[in-house]
C-alpha positions, 0 to 999 in steps of 0.5 A: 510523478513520472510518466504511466504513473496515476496517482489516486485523486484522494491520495495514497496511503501506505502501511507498513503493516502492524497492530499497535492500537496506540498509533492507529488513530496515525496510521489509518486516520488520514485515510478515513479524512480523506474518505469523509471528505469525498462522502461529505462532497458527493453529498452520498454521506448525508452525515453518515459515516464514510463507507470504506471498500475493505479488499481481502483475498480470502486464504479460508480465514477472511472473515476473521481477518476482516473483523481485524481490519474493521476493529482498526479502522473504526477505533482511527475514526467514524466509517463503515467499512464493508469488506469484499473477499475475494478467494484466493485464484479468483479476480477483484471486480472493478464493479465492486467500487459501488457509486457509495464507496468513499475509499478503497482499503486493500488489506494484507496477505500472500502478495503474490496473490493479490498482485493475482487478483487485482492483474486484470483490474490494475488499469481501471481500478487506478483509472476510477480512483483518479476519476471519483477522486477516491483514496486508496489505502494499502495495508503490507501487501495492500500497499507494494500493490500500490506500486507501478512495479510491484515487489511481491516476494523472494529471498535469493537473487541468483541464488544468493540469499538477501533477506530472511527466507521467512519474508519470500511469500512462498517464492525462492528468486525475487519476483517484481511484477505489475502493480496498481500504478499509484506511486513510481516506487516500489514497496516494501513493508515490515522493513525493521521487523523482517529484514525486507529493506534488503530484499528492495536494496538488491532489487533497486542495485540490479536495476530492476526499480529506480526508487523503492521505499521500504516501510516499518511496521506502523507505520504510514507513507502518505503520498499526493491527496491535498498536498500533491507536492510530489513529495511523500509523508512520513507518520508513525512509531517506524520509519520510511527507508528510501532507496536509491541507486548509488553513483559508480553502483551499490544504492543510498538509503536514507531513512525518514521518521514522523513529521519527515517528507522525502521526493516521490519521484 
């Protein structure tokens, strides 16, 4: 990966977002694997089943959110997940990834506010992800946090429209700001279902990113864990868009389905 990035010891996955109970087994099952086995090598697990950090920012309905989450990770496999909300305008706690936790799951919502809460605790949150070798799991906002540079919303670029003003996350100009630092790409999700690949195609043309993947909804992109091969695999019903500036300007898209892998960096 390039220079400043700091991918997660156990991997990254990403998702694009999307509740087709058919492929959750797909989208959420290499994460969980990837918790077992730091539980299982830690020796914290003792049998149990891996317990999974699940990170809400809490918008007033944060409990039921979190009862959507735990019904879709515990029909992709055998956890616990434990859910933190943090409310909105407050800050994630590092201290919160207690000495039990085998992942780290952080959930959907408002991106901006996400890309709030977790501003002061980028740096040693991704620090003690590469330390304990912990998987981290980003669910639509979860996952463009992932990002060293973060798309966190928008529709209009010098005022001019690129994407549904239904997709902006309650901001007018396209916004790009810090993210976790995990993958060298920016990311975009709910690509086919709300007109997103846009929005990441005008970011990467005006030279604000030299690589973004735009992500389907269930959909996952999986980078580094076991195969740490600098490339990123694709699983799911949805596709990857990879987008890329274009010589002589404009950007390449090229998209990859199930099965398919593309160069992270």
């Amino acid at each position: 990966m390039s220079s400043g990035t700091k991918s997660s010891g156990g991997g990254v996955f990403l998702i694009g977002g999307g509740w087709e109970e058919t492929v959750v087994d797909v989208v959420h099952g290499p994460f969980l694997r990837a918790a077992r086995a730091v539980s299982e090598a830690s020796g914290s697990g003792s049998g149990s089943a891996p317990r999974v950090l699940c990170v809400i920012v809490d918008e007033g309905d944060g409990a039921e959110q979190f009862a959507r989450y735990d019904a879709a990770l515990r029909k992709a496999g055998d956890c616990t997940p434990v859910p933190l909300l943090v409310p909105i305008g407050e800050r994630f706690e590092v201290g919160a990834v207690t000495e039990d936790v085998a992942g780290v799951f952080v959930c959907g919502g408002l991106t901006p506010a996400y890309q709030e809460a977790f501003a002061e605790a980028s740096g040693p949150l991704s620090a003690l992800l590469l330390e304990r070798g912990l998987p981290y799991a980003g669910f639509s906002a979860g996952a463009a946090m992932a990002a060293r540079d973060a798309v966190v919303g928008g529709w209009l670029v010098d005022g001019v429209a690129v994407c549904p003003p239904d997709t902006a996350e309650d901001l007018e100009e396209i916004e790009v700001r810090p993210g976790l630092g995990l993958v060298p790409f920016g990311v975009e999700n709910h690509a086919a279902q709300w007109g997103t690949l846009g929005r990441l195609a005008a970011v990467v043309a005006g030279g604000r990113l030299a690589h973004g993947v735009a992500i389907d909804e269930n959909t996952l992109v999986e980078v580094g864990g076991e195969a740490g091969d600098g490339r990123a695999r694709v699983a799911g019903r949805g596709q990857a868009h990879s987008v890329r500036p274009a010589p002589g300007g404009g950007v390449l898209v090229r998209s990859y389905g199930d099965g398919e892998s593309f160069p992270v960096a």
